[in-house]
C-alpha positions as a printed Julia matrix, in Angstrom:
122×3 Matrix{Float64}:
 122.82   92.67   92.56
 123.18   93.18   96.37
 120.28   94.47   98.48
 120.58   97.74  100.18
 120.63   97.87  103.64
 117.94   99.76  105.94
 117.68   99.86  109.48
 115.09   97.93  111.22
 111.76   99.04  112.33
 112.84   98.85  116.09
 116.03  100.86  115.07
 113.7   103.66  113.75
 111.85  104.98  116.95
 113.44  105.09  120.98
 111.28  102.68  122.2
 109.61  100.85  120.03
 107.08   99.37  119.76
 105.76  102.55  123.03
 107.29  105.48  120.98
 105.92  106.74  117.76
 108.61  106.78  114.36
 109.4   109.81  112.71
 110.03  107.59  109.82
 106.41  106.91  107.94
 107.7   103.19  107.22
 108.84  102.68  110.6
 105.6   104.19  111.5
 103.87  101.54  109.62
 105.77   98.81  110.88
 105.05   99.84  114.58
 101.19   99.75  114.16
 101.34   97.04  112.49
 103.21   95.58  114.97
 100.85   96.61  117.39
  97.46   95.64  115.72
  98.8    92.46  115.24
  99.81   91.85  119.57
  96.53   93.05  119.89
  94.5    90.43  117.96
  97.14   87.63  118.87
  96.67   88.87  122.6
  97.26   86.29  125.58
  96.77   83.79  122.73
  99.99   81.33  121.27
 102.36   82.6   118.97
 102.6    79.41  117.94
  98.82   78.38  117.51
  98.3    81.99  115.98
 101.2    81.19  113.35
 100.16   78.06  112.69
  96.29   79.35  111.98
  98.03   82.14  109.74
 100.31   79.28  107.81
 102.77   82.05  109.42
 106.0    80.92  111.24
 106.37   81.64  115.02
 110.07   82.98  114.51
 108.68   85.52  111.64
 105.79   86.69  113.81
 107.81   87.2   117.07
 110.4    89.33  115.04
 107.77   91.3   113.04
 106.33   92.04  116.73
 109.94   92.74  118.61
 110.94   95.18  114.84
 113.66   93.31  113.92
 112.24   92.45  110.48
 109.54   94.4   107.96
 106.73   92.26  107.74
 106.16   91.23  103.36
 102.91   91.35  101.17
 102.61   87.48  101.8
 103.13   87.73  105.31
 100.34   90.51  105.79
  97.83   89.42  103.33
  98.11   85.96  105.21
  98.05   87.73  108.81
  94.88   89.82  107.58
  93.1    87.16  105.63
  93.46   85.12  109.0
  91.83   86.73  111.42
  89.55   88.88  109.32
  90.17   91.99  109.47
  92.66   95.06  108.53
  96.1    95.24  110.48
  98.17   97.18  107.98
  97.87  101.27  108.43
  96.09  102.5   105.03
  97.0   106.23  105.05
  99.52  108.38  106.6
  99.27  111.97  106.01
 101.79  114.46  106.55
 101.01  117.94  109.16
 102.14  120.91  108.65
 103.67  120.83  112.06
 105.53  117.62  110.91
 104.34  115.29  112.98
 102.24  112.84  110.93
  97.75  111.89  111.23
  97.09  108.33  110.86
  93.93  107.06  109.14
  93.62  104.02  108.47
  90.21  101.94  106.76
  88.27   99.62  109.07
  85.74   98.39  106.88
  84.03   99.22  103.56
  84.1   102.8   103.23
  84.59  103.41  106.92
  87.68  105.35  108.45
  89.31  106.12  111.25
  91.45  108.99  112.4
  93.75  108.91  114.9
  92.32  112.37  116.0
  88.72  110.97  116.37
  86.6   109.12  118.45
  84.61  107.24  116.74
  84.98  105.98  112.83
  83.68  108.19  109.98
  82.08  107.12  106.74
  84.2   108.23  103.38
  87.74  108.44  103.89
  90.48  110.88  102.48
């Protein structure tokens, strides 16, 4: 059976990875994007792939949108460098725009509206 098309992360916001998605998934994809340039930083692509048993080409095009990142992919990514880089929660607003939270360690949250994190969650 074919597979259905979508669109790409980077063809779901105006600038990506800068502008926010309207789109929850494309949301998604953006901060993880995001989280992950931030922990690979100045550092190698290709010394952070090869850490991650990750290809180079898959991380670059996870990073530039132009593919959805899989389960393997992130569960290798977080296992790697310890910590969370997939958003845990998006919740909808009234006004439609959309609050992030997301979990950055046992039982602690943060909200995209908030300073610091908060214990509990949702």
């Amino acid at each position: 059976m074919p597979r259905t098309s979508r669109k790409r992360p980077n063809q779901l916001t105006p600038d990506w990875p800068s502008a926010p998605s309207e789109v929850v998934a494309g949301e998604y994809a953006r901060r993880f994007a995001l989280r992950l340039g931030g922990v690979i930083g100045e550092g190698s692509i290709r010394a952070f792939g090869r850490d991650a048993d990750v290809a180079p080409g898959t991380l670059r095009a996870i990073l530039e949108g132009r593919t959805w990142p899989d389960l393997e992919t992130v569960a290798k990514l977080e296992s790697s460098v310890g910590e969370i880089l997939w958003p845990t929660a998006a919740i909808p607003e009234e006004a439609g725009g959309v609050r992030y939270e997301a979990r950055v360690g046992p039982g602690v949250w943060w909200r995209a509206n908030e300073q610091a994190p908060t214990e509990g969650g949702v």
